[in-house]
C-alpha positions in Angstrom: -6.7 -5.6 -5.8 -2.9 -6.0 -5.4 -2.3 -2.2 -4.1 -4.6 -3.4 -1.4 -3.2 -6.8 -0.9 0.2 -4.8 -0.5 -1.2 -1.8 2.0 -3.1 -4.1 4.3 -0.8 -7.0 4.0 2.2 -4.9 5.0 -0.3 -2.4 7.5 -1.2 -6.3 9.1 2.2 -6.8 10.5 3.9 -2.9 10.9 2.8 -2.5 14.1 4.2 -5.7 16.1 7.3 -5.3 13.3 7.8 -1.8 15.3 6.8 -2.7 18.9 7.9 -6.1 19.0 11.4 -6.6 20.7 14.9 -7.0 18.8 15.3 -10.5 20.0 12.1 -11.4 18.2 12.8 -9.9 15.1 10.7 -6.3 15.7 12.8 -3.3 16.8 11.8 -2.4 20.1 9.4 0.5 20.5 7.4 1.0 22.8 3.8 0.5 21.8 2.7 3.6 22.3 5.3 5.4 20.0 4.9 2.4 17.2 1.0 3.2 17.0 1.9 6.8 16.5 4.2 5.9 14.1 1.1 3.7 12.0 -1.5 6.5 13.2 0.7 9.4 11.0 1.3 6.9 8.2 -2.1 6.0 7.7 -3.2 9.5 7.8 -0.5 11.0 5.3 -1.5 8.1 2.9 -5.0 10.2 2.6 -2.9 13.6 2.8 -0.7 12.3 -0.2 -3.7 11.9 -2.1 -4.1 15.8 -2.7 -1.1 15.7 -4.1 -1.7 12.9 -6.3 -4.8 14.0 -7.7 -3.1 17.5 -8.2 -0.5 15.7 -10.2 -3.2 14.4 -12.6 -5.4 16.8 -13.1 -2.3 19.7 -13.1 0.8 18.3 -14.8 0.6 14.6 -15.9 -2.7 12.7 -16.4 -4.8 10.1 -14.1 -3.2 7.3 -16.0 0.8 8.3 -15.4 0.3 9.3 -11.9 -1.4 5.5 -11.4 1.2 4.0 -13.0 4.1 5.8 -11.6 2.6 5.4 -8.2 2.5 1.8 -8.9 6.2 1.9 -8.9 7.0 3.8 -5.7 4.6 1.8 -3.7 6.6 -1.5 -5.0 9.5 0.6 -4.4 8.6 1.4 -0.8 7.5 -2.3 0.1 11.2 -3.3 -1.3 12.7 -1.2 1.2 10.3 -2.1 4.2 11.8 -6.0 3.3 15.3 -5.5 2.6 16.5 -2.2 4.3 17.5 -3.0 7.7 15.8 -1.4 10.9 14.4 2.4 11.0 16.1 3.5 7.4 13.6 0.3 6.1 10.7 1.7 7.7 11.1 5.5 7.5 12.0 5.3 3.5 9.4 2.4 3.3 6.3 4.4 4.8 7.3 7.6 3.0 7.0 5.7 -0.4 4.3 3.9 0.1 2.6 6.5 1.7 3.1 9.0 -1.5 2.9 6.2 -3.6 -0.9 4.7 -2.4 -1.9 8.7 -2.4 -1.7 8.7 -5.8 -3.0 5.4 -7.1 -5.9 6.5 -4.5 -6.6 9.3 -6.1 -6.6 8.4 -9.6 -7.5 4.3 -10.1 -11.1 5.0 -9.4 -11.2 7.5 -12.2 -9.2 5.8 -15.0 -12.1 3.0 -14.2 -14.8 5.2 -15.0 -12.6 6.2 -18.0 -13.3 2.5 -19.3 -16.8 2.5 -20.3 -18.7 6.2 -21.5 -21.4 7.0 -19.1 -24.5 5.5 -21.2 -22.7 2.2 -21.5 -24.1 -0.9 -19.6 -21.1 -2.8 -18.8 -20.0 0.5 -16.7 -21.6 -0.5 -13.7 -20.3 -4.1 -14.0 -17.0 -2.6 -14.7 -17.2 -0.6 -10.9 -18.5 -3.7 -9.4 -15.4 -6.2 -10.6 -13.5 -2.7 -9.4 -14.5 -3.0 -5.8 -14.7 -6.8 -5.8 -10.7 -6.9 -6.4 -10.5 -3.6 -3.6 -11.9 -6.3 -0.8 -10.5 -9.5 -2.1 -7.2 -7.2 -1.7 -7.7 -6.1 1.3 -9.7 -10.0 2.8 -6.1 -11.6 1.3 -3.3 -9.6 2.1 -3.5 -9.3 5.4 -3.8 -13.1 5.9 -1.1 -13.7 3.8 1.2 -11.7 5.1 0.8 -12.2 8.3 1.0 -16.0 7.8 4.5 -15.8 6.1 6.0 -13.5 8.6 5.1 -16.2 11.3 6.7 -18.6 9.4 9.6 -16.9 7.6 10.2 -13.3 9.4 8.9 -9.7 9.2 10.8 -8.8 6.0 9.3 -11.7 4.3 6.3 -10.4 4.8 7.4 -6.7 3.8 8.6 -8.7 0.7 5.3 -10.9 -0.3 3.6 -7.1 -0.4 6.0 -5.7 -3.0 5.7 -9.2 -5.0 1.6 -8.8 -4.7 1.9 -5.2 -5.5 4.3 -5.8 -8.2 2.3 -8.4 -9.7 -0.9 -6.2 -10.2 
């Protein structure tokens, strides 16, 4: 729930953060550059998860690799909200990007790790799984973008790395 909350929360106001102008807060791109910019984010998030699910099956296990990417995403949200301007976003995306690739790739399969295959509760288990996926992902947008209208862009940047840091 709270990766999501985080991803779509901080996704929810990237865009206008990069395209809207200096005086209000953004840095000035022009749109068409900032939706580039979101465009190859979004698609190495799905790229990093190769890589993530490389790292647990090769070298370190399903449940390291979601644990440590836990931390980078965190890590990467704490950048987007206190790192000023471009050096926020650029180290921001890049850990979040390699951070969500590996939780991706591994939080579905520690779940089914839970319950052996014969077990009831399995399916129940997948169900409460995916309910906490789209309450993330129904919340953190919302949220977000409701505190960065009221308090600023990295105060939304910041409520994602508290949400992802909470789960």
């Amino acid at each position: 729930m709270w990766e999501r909350f985080s991803f779509y929360g901080m996704q929810g106001i990237l865009l206008i953060y990069l395209y809207f102008s200096i005086e209000d807060g953004g840095l000035g791109i022009p749109k068409a550059v900032a939706g580039g910019i979101l465009g190859a984010y979004g698609g190495s998030v799905y790229l990093a998860t190769v890589l993530g699910a490389w790292l647990a099956d090769r070298l370190f296990g399903a449940e390291r690799v979601l644990f440590a990417s836990a931390i980078v995403i965190v890590a990467g949200h704490a950048a987007l909200a206190l790192l000023p301007g471009f050096v926020g976003v650029g180290v921001g995306l890049v850990l979040v990007a390699l951070g969500s690739g590996g939780l991706k790739a591994n939080a579905t399969a520690v779940v089914g790790t839970l319950y052996r295959a014969e077990d009831v509760r399995r399916d129940a288990g997948f169900s409460l799984f995916y309910l906490g996926i789209n309450l993330g992902a129904f919340l953190g947008p919302l949220l977000t973008g409701l505190l960065q209208e009221r308090a600023g862009f990295h105060w939304g940047f910041g409520l994602a790395a508290v949400g992802m840091a909470a789960g």
